[in-house]
C-alpha positions, 0 to 999 in steps of 0.5 A: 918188229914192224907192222904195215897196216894195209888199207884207207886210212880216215879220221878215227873219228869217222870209223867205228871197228866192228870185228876183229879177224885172224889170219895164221899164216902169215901171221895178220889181223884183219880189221873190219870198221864201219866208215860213212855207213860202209863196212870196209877191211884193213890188215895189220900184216905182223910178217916178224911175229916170233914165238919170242916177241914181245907182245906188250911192246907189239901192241904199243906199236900197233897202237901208234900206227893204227887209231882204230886200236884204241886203249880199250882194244889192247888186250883183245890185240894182244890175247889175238898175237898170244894165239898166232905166236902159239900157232907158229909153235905148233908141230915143231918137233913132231913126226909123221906116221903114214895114215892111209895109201890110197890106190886112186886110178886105173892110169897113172896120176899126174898131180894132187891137191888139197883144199885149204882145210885139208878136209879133203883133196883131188887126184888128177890122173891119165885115165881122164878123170879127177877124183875128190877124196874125204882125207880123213876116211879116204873115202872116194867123195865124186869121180868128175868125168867128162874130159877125153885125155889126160887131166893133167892141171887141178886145183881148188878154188881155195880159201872157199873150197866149193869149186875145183878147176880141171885142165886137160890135154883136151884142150878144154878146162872144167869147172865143178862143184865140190858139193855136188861133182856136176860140171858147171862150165867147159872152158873152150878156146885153147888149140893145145894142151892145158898144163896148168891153172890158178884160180885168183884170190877172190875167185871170180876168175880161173887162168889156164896155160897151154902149149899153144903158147897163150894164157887165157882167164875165165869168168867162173860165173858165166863161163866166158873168157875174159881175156887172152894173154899172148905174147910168149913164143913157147909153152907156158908152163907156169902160172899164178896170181899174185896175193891181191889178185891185179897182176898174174905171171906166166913161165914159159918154155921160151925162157921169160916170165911176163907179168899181166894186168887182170882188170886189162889182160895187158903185158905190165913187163917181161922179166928177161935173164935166164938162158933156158926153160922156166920150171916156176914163177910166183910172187911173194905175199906182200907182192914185192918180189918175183921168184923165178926158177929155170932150166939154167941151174939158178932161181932170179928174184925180181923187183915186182914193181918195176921188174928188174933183176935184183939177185940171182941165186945160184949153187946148183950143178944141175937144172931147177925143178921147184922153188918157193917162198915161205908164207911170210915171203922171207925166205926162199927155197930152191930143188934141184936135179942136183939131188939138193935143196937150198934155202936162201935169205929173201932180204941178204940173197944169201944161201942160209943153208944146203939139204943133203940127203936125197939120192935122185933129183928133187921134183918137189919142195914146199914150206909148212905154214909155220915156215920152219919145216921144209918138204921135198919129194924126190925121185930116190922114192922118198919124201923128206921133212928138213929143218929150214934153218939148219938143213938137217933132215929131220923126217924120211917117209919112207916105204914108195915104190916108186919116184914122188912128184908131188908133195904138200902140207896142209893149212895147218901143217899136220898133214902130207900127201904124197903122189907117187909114179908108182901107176896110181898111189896116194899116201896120207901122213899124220901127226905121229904124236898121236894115231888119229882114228878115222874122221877124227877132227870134228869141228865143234860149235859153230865157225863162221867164215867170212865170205866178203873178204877177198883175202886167201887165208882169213878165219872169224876169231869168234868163235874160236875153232874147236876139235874134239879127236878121237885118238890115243898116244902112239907107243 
């Protein structure tokens, strides 16, 4: 088992640990210490966590690496890893039984996403709106108008979850309030469309991509841009920050990825290799690696700190739609027009194994939190749930009427939304272990979450999240 404690490191003598904090997925702890009067954070990232470690002798090593875990923090490290290890088993063997379809808009959608708690989600649609829905009740929360074409690029402002950003084909981005549905800045300069957006972790700054070739970031607090990022030669289709916010990359239709300094707007590298259009680029959690999919049938990993080509992966027979890490960034996932999936080891490069099963091209695919499930959305009408490690389908949703072009799991990994082609369907799927009536998951007691840690998934250990559910067993 090896741990990297991230962050400062100082005599013990002169720190003070104040709290201790959990991050599930990728497993972590979060230290929060007090050094000269300031108060400062540190992770201890435990990206091997098993459900079968060994969690005395974890703690031991945790323990020469890090002084601010003295002896008499043990058990709380310890009772900390007890309680991840239980979150890595939850849900292994449980099937999903579809909650509720919504019809959301009059025109088709174009995409979907939900809020870090899965609470609730957006829908992104033709008919130039995006509507906030409560996932639980399905009710329709605000319908945020104000763009004259199509809404085509949606997201939260997630871990926070109180902003949601908007691109069009207007050429214009919108930031609004999830509380109130207001609009609070329009985002102007680009000359052609807005096919994509991603807020940075620590949401200060919102990035959007256009056809017009350029990648613009956005201050969110007084709506200026920051910078624009120009270089590329066609379409960036494509975008995302890596985990501490400094570098983002862009994917572009002129078959290159480039790598950005945020706090400058300047190129760091342009990763040159495939021979064709860019479908995806993201970074890795620990921001080591690249992963790159393309219209030449492969996926390329890329050393992120010096952008080299490390691996290609290869196997499809047809262009590549998707791909992604696991939350731990260990493994990799690749779907194709080929009709399959492949799961590839991040560490050997080696294809681990091959999904079979889909009739039409996969548009989609993503990992649970817990990294041993896999979701695909395909154009045969169906989403499936697969064992990452096997390939073998475990789950088909069955029951659309028309393709799936977009799919994913919630935080926790008990929930799926599905968006079809079929004009204007959304479809929610549970835990099928039990049959949730509406509203619920109530949160009981409170549940702080801490707002000056800039890190994307951290939640207060105490107190400890509470769920009461009103519910009773499927027959």
């Amino acid at each position: 088992m090896t741990t990297k404690s991230v962050g400062w490191w100082f005599p013990c003598e002169r720190m003070k640990l104040k709290s201790l904090l959990l991050r599930y997925y990728p497993p972590g702890i979060m230290l929060e210490y007090e050094e000269s009067g300031q108060l400062k954070t540190k992770s201890i990232d435990l990206l091997d966590l098993h459900t079968s470690t060994d969690v005395n002798a974890l703690v031991e090593e945790i323990q020469k690496a890090e002084p601010l875990i003295t002896a008499s923090r043990a058990d709380q490290v310890k009772l900390l890893i007890q309680r991840l290890q239980n979150k890595l088993g939850q849900y292994s063997n449980h099937k999903f039984y579809l909650f509720k379809v919504l019809r959301a808009h009059i025109l088709p959608l174009t995409n979907v996403a939900l809020n870090k708690s899965g609470s609730c989600f957006i829908t992104g649609s033709y008919d130039r709106t995006c509507k906030l829905w409560d996932t639980a009740s399905g009710e329709e929360l605000h319908t945020l108008e104000g763009h004259r074409n199509v809404v085509y690029a949606i997201a939260f402002n997630n871990p926070y979850g109180d902003k949601i950003a908007t691109g069009s084909f207007d050429k214009t981005c919108k930031l609004w309030s999830v509380e109130t549905g207001t609009c609070g800045h329009t985002f102007r300069g680009h000359t052609a469309e807005i096919v994509c957006l991603s807020f940075n972790p620590q949401s200060t700054l919102v990035a959007t991509g256009s056809m017009d070739t350029t990648a613009k970031l956005w201050d969110i607090q007084n709506g200026e841009e920051v910078f624009t990022l120009t270089g590329h030669s066609a379409e960036i289709i494509s975008l995302s920050f890596n985990t501490s916010g400094n570098r983002i990359i862009t994917g572009s239709f002129d078959h290159t990825v480039t790598v950005w300094d945020t706090d400058t707007g300047r190129k760091v590298y342009t990763l040159i290799g495939h021979c064709a259009e860019i479908s995806s680029a993201l970074f890795n959690w620990d921001c080591s690696l690249i992963l790159t999919g393309s219209m030449d049938k492969t996926c390329m990993l890329w050393d992120a700190t010096n952008g080299k080509c490390v691996a290609t992966l290869t196997g499809h027979d047809d262009e590549i739609l998707d791909s992604c890490f696991d939350y731990t960034g260990k493994l990799i996932a690749t779907a194709s027009a080929d009709g399959t999936a492949r799961v590839f080891s991040a560490a050997t490069r080696k294809c681990i194994t091959k999904l079979e099963g889909h009739e039409g091209e996969i548009s989609k695919i993503s990992f649970n939190p817990q990294g041993n499930r896999l979701l695909t959305g395909s154009s045969d009408k169906t989403a499936r749930i697969w064992d990452a490690q096997t390939g073998q389908c475990f789950q088909v949703l069955e029951g659309h009427t028309d393709e799936i072009f977009s799919c994913a799991f919630n935080y926790k990994g008990d929930i799926i939304i599905t968006g079809r082609g079929e004009i204007n369907t959304i479809d929610l799927v549970f835990l099928s272990n039990w049959l949730l009536e509406l509203r619920s998951w109530i949160p009981k007691g409170d549940t702080p979450i801490p707002t000056r840690v800039p890190s994307s998934s951290w939640c207060l250990l105490c107190p400890l999240f509470h769920f009461s559910c009103i519910a009773e067993p499927q027959e």
